[in-house]
N, C-alpha and C positions, 0 to 999 in steps of 0.2 A: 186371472185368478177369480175365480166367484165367490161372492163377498157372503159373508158366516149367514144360516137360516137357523131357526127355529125348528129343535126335532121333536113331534109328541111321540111320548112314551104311552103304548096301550097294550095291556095284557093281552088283549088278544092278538097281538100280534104274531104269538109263536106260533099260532095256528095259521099263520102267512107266510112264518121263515122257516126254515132248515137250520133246523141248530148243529153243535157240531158235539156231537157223543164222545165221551171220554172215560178213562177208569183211572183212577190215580194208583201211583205207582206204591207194588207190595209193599215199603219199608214205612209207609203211612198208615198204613192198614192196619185198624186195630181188634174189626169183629166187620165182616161183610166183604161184598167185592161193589159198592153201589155205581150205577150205572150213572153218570152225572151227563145234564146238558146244559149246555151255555146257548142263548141266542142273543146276541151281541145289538145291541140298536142303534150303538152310538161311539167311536171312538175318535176323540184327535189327533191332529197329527203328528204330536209326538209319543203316544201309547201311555200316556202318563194318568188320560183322564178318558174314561169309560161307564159305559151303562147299559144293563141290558137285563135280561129273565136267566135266573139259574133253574134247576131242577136236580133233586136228588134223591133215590131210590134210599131204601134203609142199609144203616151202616154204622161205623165210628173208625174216626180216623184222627190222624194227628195233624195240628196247625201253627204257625208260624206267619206271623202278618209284618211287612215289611210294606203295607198300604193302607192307607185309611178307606176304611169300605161304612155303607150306610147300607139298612136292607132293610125290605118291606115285608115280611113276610104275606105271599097270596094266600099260601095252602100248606096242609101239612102244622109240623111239631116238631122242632129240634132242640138240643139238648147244647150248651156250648159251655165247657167247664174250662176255669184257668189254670196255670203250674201250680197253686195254690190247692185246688180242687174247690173254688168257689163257681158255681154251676149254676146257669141260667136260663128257664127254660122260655123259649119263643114259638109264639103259635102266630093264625092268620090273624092278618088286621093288625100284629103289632108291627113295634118300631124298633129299630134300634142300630150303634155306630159300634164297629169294634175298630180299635185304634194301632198303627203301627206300633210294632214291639208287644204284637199282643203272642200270647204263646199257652195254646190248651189242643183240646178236641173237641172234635163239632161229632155228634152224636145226632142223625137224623131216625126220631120214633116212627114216626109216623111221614111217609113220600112229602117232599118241602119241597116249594117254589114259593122264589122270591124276585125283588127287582134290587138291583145294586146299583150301588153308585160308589168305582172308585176313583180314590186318589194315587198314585202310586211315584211319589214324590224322585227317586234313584230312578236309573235305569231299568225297566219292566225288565224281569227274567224269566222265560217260560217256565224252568224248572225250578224255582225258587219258591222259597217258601210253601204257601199251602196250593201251590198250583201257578198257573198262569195266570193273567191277571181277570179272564174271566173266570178263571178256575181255583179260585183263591180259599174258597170255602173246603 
């Protein structure tokens, strides 16, 4: 077994990998069909802890967090309101954690890329909550 490295994380790296396209499923869907991609950088081995670049085309959809995610926003302006409809808006260069048991819509204004870092403490479900665990947004 080869003993744990050190992995850097660099934006540019989507321009190295092959991400993998995706469309979340109609019953999320709340105005758009946006084209999302995930490229993945980094996951362990048991699927629970992950990181990588998302991207998403404009849209609104509905969300359900059953993982604790952190996210950098690179690019772009999205909109993220809770069951409340308190709504928060993230542009590039910010920061921010949205926390298991979280539950709104992610409203993307303006095309967003970001870098994630989850947690996903259960069993990862593909079709769970707001996606897969790269597909979580």
């Amino acid at each position: 077994m080869a003993a744990p490295s050190v992995h850097k994380l660099a934006a540019w790296a989507t321009d190295r990998m092959v991400g993998e396209e995706y469309f979340l499923p109609a019953e999320r869907l709340l105005a758009g069909n946006p084209k999302q991609t995930v490229w993945m950088h980094y996951s362990d081995g048991s699927g629970k802890f992950m990181a990588g670049i998302w991207h998403s085309e404009r849209g609104r959809w509905r969300i359900l967090y059953t993982e604790e995610e952190y996210c950098q926003v690179l690019e772009g302006v999205s909109v993220i309101t809770d069951h409340a409809g308190v709504a928060v808006t993230v542009r590039a260069g910010e920061e921010f954690v949205i926390p298991s048991g979280f539950v709104g819509t992610w409203d993307v204004v303006e095309p967003t890329r970001k870098r994630f870092v989850i947690y996903e403490p259960g069993t990862p479900n593909p079709g769970a909550s707001s996606g897969a665990s790269a597909r979580r947004t």
